[in-house]
C-alpha positions as CSV (number, residue, x, y, z in Angstrom):
1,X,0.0,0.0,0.0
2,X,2.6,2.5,0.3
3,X,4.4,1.7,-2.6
4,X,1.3,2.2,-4.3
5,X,1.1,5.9,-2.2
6,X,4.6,6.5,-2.9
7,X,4.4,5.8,-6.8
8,X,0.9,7.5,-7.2
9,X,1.1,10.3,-5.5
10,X,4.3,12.1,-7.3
11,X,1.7,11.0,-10.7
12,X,-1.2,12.7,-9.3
13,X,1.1,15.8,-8.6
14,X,2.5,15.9,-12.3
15,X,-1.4,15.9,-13.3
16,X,-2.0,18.7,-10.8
17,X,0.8,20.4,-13.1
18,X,-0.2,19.9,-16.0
19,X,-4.0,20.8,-15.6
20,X,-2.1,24.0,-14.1
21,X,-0.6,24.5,-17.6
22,X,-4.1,23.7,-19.4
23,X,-5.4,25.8,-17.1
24,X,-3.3,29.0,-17.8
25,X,-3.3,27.9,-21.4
26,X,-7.2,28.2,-21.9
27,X,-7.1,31.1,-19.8
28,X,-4.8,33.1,-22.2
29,X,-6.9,31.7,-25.4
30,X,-10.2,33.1,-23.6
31,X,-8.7,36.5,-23.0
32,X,-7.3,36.7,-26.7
33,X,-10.5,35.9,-28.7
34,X,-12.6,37.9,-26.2
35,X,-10.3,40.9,-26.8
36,X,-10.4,39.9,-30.5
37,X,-14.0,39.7,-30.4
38,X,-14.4,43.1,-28.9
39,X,-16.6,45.3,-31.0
40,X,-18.1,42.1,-33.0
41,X,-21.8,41.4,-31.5
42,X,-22.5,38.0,-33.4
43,X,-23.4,35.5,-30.9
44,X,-22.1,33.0,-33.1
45,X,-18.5,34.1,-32.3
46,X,-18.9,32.4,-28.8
47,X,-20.3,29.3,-30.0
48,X,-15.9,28.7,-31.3
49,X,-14.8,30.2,-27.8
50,X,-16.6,27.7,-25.7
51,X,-15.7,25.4,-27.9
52,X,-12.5,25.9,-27.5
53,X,-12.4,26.4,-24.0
54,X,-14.0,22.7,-23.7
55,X,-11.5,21.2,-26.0
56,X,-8.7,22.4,-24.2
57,X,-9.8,21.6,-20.9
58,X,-10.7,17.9,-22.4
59,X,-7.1,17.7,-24.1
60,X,-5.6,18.0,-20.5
61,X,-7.7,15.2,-19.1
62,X,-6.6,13.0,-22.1
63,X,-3.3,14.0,-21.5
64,X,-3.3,12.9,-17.7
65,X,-5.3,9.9,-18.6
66,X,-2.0,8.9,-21.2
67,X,0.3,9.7,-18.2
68,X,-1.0,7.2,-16.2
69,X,-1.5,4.3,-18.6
70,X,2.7,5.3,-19.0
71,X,2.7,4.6,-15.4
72,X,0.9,1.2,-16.1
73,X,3.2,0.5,-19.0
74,X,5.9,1.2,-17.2
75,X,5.2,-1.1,-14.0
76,X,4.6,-3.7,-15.9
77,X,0.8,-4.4,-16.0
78,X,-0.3,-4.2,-19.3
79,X,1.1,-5.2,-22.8
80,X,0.1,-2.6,-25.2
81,X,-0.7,1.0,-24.7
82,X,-4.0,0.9,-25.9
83,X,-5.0,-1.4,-23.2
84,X,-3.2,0.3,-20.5
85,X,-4.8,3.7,-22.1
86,X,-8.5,2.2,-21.6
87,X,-7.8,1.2,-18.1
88,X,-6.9,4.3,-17.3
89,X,-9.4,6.4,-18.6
90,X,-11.9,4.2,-16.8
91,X,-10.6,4.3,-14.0
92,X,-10.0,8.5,-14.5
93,X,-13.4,9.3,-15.5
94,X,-14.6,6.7,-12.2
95,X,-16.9,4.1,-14.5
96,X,-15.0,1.6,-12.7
97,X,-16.1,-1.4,-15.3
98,X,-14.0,-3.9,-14.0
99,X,-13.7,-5.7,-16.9
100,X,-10.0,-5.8,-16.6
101,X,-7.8,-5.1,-13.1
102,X,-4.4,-4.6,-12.2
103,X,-2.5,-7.3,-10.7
104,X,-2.7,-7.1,-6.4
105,X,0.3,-5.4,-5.6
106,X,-0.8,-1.9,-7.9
107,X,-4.4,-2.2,-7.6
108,X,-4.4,0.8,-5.0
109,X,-3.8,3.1,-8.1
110,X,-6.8,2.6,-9.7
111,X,-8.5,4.8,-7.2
112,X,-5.6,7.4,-6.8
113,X,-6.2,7.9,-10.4
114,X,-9.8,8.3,-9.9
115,X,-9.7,10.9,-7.1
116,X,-7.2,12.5,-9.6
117,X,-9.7,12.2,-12.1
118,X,-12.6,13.5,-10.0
119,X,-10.6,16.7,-8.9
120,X,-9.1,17.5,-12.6
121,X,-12.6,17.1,-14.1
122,X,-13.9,19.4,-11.6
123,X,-11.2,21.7,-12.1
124,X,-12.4,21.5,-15.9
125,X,-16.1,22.1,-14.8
126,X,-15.0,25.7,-13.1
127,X,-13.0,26.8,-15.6
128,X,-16.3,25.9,-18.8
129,X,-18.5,27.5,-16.3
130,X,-16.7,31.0,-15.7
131,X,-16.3,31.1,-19.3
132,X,-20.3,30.3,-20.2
133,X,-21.1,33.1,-17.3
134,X,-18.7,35.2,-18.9
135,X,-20.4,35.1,-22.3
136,X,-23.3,35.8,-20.1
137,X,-22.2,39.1,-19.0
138,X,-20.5,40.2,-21.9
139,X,-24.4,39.7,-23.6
140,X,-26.3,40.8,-20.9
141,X,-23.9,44.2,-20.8
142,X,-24.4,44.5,-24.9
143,X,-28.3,44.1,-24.4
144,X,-28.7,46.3,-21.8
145,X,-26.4,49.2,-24.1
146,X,-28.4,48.8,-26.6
147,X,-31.8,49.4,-24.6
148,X,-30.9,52.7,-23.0
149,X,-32.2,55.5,-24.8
């Protein structure tokens, strides 16, 4: 068990990192369409920003999902990537199938990569939703410009 602790919590930390990085990352590409988008009014110009937003957010969890199926490679427990890829975004995402396991001895990461998982994903979910309540504002402000006399 504290092999398991000692291996997966350095992993979880690198994740931490790196949904730091897409974090800063989508923060920068929000700030550079919005200002790009300043003095456009088409609504359709936040359907690509969201978009984006999303995508970038999702491309971190993928990213941590691939680091851990490394992990997996790496100790051992699976043969191909793909495999080791699958476990791992199960396990990330918390569907916990079961339909295949680690051996005994590194079982214990499965759910150290699900907590990690849980937390990045809700890290994700803050970051889509002050950009949709952004949008929001930045509509509500147009509307109520245009209604004053």
């Amino acid at each position: 068990m504290l092999l398991n602790l000692l291996i997966g919590l350095p992993v979880m930390m690198v994740c931490l990192l790196l949904q730091a990085i897409f974090l800063t990352i989508c923060l920068r590409y929000y700030v550079r369409v919005r200002h790009a988008q300043r003095g456009h009014h088409s609504q359709c110009l936040n359907i690509p920003l969201l978009s984006g937003v999303m995508l970038l957010m999702l491309l971190g969890n993928f990213a941590q999902m691939a680091i851990w199926a490394g992990l997996f490679m790496l100790l051992g427990e699976f043969d191909d990537f793909a495999t080791a890829l699958y476990h791992s975004g199960v396990n990330f995402v918390t569907l916990g199938y079961g339909d295949i396991i680690m051996s005994t001895r590194w079982r214990l990461l499965g759910p150290l990569e699900a907590a990690s998982g849980i937390l990045m994903f809700g890290v994700s979910t803050a970051v889509m939703t002050a950009a949709v309540l952004d949008v929001i504002k930045h509509n509500m402000a147009r509307l109520q410009h245009h209604e004053q006399p």
